[in-house]
C-alpha positions in Angstrom: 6.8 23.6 -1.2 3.2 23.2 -2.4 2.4 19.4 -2.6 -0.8 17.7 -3.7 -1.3 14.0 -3.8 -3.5 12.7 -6.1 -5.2 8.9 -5.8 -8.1 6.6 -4.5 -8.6 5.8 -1.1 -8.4 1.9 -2.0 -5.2 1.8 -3.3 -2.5 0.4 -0.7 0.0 2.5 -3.8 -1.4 6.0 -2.5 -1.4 4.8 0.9 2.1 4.5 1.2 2.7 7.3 0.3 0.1 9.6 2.0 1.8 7.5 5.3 5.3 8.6 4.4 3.9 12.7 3.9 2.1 12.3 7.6 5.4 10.6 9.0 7.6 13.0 7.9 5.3 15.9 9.4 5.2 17.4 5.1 2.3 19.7 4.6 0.1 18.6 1.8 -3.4 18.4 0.0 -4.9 15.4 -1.0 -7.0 15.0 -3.9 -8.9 12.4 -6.0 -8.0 12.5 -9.6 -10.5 15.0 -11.9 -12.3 12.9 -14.2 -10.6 9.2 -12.2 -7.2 8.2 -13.3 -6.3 7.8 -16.6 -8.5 10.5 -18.1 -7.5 13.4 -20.0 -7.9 16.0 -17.3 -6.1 13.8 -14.5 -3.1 13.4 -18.1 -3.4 17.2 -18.2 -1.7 17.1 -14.5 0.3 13.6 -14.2 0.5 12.8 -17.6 1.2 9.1 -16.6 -2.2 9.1 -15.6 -1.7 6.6 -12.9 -2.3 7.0 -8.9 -0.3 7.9 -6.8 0.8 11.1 -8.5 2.2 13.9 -6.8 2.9 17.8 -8.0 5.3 19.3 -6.3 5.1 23.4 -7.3 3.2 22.3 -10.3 5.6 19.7 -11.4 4.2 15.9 -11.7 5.7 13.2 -10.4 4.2 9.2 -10.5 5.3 5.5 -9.3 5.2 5.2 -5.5 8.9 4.2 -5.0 10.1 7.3 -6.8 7.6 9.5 -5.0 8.8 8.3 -1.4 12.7 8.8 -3.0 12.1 12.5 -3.3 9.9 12.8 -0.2 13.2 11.1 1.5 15.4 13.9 0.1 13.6 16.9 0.3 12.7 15.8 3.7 15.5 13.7 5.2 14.8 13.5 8.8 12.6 11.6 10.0 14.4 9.1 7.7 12.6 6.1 6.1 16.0 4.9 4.9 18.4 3.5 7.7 21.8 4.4 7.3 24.2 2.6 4.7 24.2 1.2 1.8 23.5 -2.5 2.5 20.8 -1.5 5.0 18.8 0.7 2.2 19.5 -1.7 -0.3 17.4 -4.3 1.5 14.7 -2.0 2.2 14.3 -1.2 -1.3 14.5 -4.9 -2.2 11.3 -5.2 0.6 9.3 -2.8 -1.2 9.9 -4.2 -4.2 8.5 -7.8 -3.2 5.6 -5.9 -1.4 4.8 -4.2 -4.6 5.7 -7.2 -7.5 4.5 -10.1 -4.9 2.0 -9.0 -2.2 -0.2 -6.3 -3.0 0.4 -7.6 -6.9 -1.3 -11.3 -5.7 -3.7 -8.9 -3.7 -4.9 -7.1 -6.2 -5.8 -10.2 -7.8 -8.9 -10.9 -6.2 -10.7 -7.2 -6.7 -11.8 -8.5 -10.0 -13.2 -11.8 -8.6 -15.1 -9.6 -6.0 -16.8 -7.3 -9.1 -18.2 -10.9 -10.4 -20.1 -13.8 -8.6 -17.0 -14.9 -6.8 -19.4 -17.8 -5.1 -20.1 -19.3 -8.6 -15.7 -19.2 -8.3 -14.3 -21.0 -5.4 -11.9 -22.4 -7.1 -10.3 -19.2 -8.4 -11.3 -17.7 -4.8 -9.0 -20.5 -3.1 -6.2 -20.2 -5.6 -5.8 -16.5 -5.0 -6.6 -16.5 -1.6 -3.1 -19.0 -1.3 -1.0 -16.9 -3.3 -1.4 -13.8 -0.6 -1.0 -17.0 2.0 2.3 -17.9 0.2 3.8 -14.3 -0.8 3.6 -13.5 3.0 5.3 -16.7 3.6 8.2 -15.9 2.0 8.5 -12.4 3.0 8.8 -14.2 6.5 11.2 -16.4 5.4 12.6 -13.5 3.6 13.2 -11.7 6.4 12.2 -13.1 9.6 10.4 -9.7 10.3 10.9 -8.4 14.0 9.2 -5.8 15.4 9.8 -3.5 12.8 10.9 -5.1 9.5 14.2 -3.8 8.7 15.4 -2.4 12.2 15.2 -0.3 15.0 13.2 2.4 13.6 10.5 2.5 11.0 11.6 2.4 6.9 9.8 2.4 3.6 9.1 -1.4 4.4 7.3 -0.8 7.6 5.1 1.9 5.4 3.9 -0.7 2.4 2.4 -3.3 3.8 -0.1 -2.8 6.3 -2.7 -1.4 4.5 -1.6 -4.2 1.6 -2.7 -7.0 4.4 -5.9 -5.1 6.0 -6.8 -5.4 2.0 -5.6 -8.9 1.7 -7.9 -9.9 4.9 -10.7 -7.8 4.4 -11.4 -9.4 0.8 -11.0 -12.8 2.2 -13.5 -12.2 4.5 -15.8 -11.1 1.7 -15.6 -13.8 0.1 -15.6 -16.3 3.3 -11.9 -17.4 2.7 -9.9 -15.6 5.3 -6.5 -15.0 4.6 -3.5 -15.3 6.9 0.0 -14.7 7.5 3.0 -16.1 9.4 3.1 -15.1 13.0 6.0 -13.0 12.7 4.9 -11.0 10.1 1.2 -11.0 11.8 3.3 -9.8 15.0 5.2 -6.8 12.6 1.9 -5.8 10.7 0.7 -5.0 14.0 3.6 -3.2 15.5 3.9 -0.7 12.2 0.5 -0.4 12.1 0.1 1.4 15.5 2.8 4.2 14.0 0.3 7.0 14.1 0.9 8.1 10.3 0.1 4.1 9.6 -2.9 4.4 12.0 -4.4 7.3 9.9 -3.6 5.7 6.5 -5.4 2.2 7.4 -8.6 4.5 8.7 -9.2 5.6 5.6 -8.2 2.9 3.5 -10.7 0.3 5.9 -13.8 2.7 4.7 -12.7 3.3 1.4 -12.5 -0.9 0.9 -16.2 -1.1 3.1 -17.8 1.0 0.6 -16.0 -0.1 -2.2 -17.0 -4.0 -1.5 -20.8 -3.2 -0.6 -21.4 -2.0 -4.1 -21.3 -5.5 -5.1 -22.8 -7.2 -2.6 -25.9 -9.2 -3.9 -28.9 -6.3 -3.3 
């Protein structure tokens, strides 16, 4: 099956699921949207117009947690879903407070970074200790272990990493660092040496360098 990813290296959205293609060993081409999401050509081929987007033969598909659903069932093993139903449902319910909590208080600040976000502290501060407080209560959440929702790695263990090198790396722009409980520092860093993980937060580190520099005072 011909698949083609579309996105933007800075999204922690198309990271997840570029991770969950490399983990489950799926052959596929990557590629930025034609014209940037949102246009009339990128329409033409996900007509949602959003990133990720994935064609699989030709036929678009958009939303992250939908794309890793079919990835899941077209290639089952190695799962990202454990076994049962309870078990799934919870990973599910983590990547949906990844999604509507941490990378949604993350995203946050790439607006404050386009302006003079040292004429802001206030605003920096405040948005700085909503990432501080999501992570919080994914650990209390959870109480992640080594990995977050078992023995072996899940759709969970996928969305976050890249989320949190975001979270830090604009903190540290903006001289606020951000940080996170040590059991989920302690999980971050055990799903991020996954090699598919590894790859994904490579790219997404250079893609967030180059992006932040263009708005760096010259």
């Amino acid at each position: 099956m011909k698949l083609v990813l579309y996105g933007v290296a800075v999204s922690a959205f198309v990271a997840k699921v570029r991770i969950a293609l490399d983990f489950k060993g799926l052959d596929f081409e990557e590629r930025t949207p034609p014209g940037g999401y949102g246009s009339a050509d990128y329409r033409a081929i996900v007509p949602a117009g959003s990133v990720p987007g994935l064609t699989a033969e030709g036929a678009p598909l958009h939303e992250s947690n939908a794309i890793l659903e079919f990835l899941e069932e077209i290639a089952p093993a190695p799962a990202l879903l454990p076994e049962g139903a309870l078990a799934r449902a919870r990973v599910r319910a983590l990547l949906g407070f990844h999604d509507q909590r941490v990378e949604a208080a993350t995203r946050a600040l790439f607006p404050v970074v386009k302006r003079d976000w040292r004429a802001e502290p206030e605003t920096v501060e405040t948005a700085c200790a909503a990432i501080e407080a999501a992570l919080m209560r994914l650990d209390e959440l959870d109480a992640p272990a080594q990995l977050l929702s078992g023995a072996a790695p899940s759709f969970a263990d996928i969305a976050y990493p890249c989320t949190v090198q975001m979270a830090r790396m604009l903190g540290a722009e903006m001289a606020r660092p951000v940080s996170a409980p040590p059991r989920v520092e302690a999980w971050v860093e055990a799903a991020s040496a996954l090699p598919a993980v590894a790859r994904s937060l490579e790219i997404h580190r250079a893609a967030m360098e180059t992006w932040m520099a263009g708005f760096r005072p010259r």
